[in-house]
N, C-alpha and C positions, 0 to 999 in steps of 0.2 A: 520540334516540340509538338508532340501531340495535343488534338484541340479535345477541350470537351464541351459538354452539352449545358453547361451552365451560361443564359443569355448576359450578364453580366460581364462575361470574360471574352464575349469572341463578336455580342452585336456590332450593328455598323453604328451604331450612336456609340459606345465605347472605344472603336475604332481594333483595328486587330491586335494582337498581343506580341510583342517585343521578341526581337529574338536577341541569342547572342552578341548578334553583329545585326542587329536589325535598325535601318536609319529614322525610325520611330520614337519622339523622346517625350518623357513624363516629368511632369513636376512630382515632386518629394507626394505633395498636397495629394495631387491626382490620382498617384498609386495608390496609398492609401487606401484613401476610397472607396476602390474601385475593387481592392480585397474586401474591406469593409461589406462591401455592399454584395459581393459574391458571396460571402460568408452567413450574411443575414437570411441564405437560402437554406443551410443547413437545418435539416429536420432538429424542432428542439432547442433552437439556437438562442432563441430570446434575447435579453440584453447580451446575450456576452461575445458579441463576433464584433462588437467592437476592440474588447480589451484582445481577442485571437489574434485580430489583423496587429493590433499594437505587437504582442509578443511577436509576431513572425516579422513584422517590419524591422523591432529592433533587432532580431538576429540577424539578417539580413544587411540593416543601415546602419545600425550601432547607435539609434538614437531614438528615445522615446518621445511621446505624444506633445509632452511639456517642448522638446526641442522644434519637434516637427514644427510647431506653431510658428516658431521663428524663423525656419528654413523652409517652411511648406513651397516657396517659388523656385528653390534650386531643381534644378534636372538633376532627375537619376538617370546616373550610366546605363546602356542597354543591358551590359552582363546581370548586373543589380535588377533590372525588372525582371526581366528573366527569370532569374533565381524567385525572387519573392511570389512573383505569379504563376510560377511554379509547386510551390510550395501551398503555395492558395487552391490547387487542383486537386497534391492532393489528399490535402484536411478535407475537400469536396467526395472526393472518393470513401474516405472513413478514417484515414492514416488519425490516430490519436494525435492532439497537439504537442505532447510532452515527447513522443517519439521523433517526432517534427524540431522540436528545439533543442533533443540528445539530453536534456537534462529539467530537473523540477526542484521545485523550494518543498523541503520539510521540516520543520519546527524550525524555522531559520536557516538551514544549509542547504546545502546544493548540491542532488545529485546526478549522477550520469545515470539515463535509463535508455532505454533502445527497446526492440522486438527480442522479446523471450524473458522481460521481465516485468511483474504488475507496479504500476504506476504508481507513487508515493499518492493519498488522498489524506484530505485535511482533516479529515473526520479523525483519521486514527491517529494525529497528535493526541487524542484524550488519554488514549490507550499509553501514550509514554508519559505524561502527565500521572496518570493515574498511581502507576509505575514507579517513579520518578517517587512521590509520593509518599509511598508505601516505605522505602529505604530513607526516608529521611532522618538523620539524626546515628544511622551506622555508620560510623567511621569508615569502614574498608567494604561494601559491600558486594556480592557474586551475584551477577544478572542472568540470564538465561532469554532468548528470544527463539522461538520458533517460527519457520517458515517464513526465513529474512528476507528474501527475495532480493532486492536490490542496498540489504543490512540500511536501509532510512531508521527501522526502530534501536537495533542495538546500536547503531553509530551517533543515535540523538542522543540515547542514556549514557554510553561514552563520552560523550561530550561534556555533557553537562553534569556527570560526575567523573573528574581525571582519575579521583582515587579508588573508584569500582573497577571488578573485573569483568569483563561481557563478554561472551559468548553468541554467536548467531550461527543455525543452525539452515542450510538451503539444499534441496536434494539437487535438482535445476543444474545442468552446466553451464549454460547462459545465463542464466539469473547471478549463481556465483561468480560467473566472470566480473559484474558491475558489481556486486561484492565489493569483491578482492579491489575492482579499481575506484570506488568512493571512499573506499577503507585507504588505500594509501594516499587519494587524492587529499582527507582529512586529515592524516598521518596521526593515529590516536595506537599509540602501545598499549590500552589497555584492551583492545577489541581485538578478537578472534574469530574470525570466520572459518566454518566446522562443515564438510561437505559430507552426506549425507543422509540417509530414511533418517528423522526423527526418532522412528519406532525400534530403530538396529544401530543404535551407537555405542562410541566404546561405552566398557563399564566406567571411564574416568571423566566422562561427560555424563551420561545417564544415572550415577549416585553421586555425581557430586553433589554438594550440598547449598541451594542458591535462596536467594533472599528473596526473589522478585521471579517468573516466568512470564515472560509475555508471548505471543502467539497471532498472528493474522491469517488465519486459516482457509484454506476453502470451503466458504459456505455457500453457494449458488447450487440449487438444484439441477443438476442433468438435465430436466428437461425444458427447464427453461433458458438456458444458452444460445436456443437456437433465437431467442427472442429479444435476446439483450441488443443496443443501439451496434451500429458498423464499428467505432473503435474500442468500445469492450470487447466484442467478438476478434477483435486482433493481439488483443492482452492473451498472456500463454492458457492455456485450459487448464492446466495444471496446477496451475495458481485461484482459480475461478471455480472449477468442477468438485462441489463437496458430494459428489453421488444422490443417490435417489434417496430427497427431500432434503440435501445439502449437509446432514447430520455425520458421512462418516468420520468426519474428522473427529468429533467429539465423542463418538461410540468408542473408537478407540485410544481417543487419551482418558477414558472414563475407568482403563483399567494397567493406564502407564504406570511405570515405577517411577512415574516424574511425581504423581499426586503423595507418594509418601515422603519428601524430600521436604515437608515442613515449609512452604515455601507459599507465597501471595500469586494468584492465576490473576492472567489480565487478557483476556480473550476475546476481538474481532465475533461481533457473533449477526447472523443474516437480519435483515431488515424485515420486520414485522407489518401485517396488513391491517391497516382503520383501527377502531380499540383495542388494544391489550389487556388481557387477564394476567399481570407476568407471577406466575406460580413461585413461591421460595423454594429453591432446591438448595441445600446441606451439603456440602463433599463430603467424604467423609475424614472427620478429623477436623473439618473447618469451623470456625465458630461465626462466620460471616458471611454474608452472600449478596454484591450488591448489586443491581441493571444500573444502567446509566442510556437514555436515549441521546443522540447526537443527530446532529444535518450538519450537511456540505457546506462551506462557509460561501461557495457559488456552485450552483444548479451544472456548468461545466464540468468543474472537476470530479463527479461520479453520472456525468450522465452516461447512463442507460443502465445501470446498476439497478436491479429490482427495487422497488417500494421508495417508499420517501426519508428514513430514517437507517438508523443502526442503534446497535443495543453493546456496549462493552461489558464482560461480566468479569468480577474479582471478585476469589473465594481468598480470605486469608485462615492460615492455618493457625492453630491454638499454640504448635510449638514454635518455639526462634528459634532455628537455626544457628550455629554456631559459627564464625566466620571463615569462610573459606575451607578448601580441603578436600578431598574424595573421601567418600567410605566403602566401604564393602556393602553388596547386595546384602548381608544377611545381618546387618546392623539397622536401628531406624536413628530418627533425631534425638530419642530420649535413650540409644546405646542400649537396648531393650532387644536382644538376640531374637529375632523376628524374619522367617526366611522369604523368599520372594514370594516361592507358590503361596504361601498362605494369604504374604497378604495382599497379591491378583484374586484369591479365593473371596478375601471379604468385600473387595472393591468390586467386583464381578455381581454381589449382590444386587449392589447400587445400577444396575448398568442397565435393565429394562427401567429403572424409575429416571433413567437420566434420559435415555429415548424417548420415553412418554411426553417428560417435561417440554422438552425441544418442541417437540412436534407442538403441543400447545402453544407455545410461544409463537412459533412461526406460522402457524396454518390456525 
């Protein structure tokens, strides 16, 4: 086992660190600790390398804090230190904690996450709430999620409505792989996972007609990446990189055929700097436009994510949708023969005042 530089782990007051078969033994108590206390070096780490050491001990010992207190005098096995101070090295290195325990809680559930997919964050429960919300009181309603990543958002809305049908949409072959395996680990028939560009799907996902679109987009600027904390810099780029000033995402759904499908936007949108001026922007066709600011429910689970906050935006549209069904490109909601180029032509208008807006928002 490679040593590292952290004095916590390898001083001669701590004594040296356990090997597999190493005749060195710890109380439950002591390990603890002794991660605890290595943890507390982490840049940024504030109160939370308490509750870190907890989550990695239980994965480890299969027993939380409340147990520990009762067992703190048992010896752990050497394989068991091992592993744990292991694993303590290397959340020191930058490794994310959620990658570290293979899986994370959102809105109550539990997903499998790993390297090559962005980490479920508490913040954007609002975004399914929000969501969630919006189709209350439709009997059978068509969900829509964009940019599912590890499906946390369409598998919430699934959940928590059996009788909706969801759709989640992931370019990512490794993102969709944990897809596909929280999707059958939940085992929910109403959810679909749909592989990929959002912007090049079939026509029977693209006109279909949905109730709700939600979306967690990439919004971090290019060039700020290089400056985000060591375990965001190990979350996929792909899922992080919204181009130069973080906007392309939204440049381009500002002239999707998703915004004529009569449908409620619920849109991840970048974190804003000191006071905001937040401008009313209009989709068009929308009769609603609302921000919403959120924070992290602990300073952990988005550190190193730019600024302090987030902003979720839902535009709801004037028409209802009709339930369920595909239509043809050249039909709209109100059955009004209406063909795509034209109405990219009118949305197209909107699409320098949609750029402007952002940038204000965000800068």
């Amino acid at each position: 086992m490679r040593t590292t530089g952290n004095p916590m782990l390898n001083s001669s007051k701590n004594g040296p660190i356990p090997q597999a078969e190493g005749a060195v033994s710890f109380t439950l108590e002591q390990l603890y600790r002794r991660g605890r206390a290595a943890l507390a070096a982490l840049p940024g780490a504030g109160d939370n390398s308490p509750m870190e050491a907890a989550f990695l001990f239980r994965h480890i010992f299969g027993i939380g804090r409340e147990e520990l207190f009762l067992r703190g005098q048992e010896p752990a096995s050497p394989e068991q230190a091992g592993a744990f101070l292991a694993l303590i090295r290397r959340r020191l290195e930058g490794e994310p904690l959620q990658y570290l325990l293979g899986e994370w809680e959102f809105y109550g559930l539990d997903f499998f996450v790993g390297p090559g997919v962005l980490i479920p964050r508490p913040e954007t429960e609002l975004l399914v709430e929000a969501a969630l919300e919006s189709v209350r009181g439709i009997p059978s309603p068509t969900l829509l999620d964009l940019c599912s990543g590890s499906g946390c958002i369409p598998i919430a809305r699934g959940h928590a409505l059996p009788q909706a049908q969801v759709w989640g949409v992931e370019l990512s072959p490794p993102a969709l792989g944990y897809f596909r395996q929280n999707l059958a680990a939940h085992r929910l028939p109403n959810v679909t996972a749909v592989e990929g560009d959002i912007f090049a799907l079939p026509e029977d996902i693209t006109w279909r007609r949905y109730h709700a679109i939600t979306a967690n987009p990439p919004y971090i600027p290019k060039k700020e990446l290089p400056n985000l904390q060591a375990e965001v810099q190990q979350e996929p780029p792909l899922a992080l990189d919204g181009g130069e000033g973080g906007l392309d995402f939204y440049c381009r759904a500002s002239v999707s055929p998703f915004w004529s499908r009569g449908a409620g936007f619920f849109w991840r949108l970048a974190r804003g700097r000191g006071k905001l001026s937040l401008p009313f922007w209009r989709p068009p066709g929308s009769s609603m436009c609302r921000w919403r600011r959120t924070f992290p429910a602990w300073s952990g689970s988005s550190a190193g994510m730019p600024h302090a906050g987030s902003f979720s935006f839902a535009a709801h549209q004037r028409r209802t949708p009709s339930p369920g069904g595909a239509v043809s490109p050249g039909s709209s909601a109100q059955n009004t023969p209406v063909s795509f180029r034209a109405k990219q032509k009118n949305f197209s208008r909107f699409h320098k005042k949609i750029v402007t807006t952002f940038r204000n928002v965000l800068y």
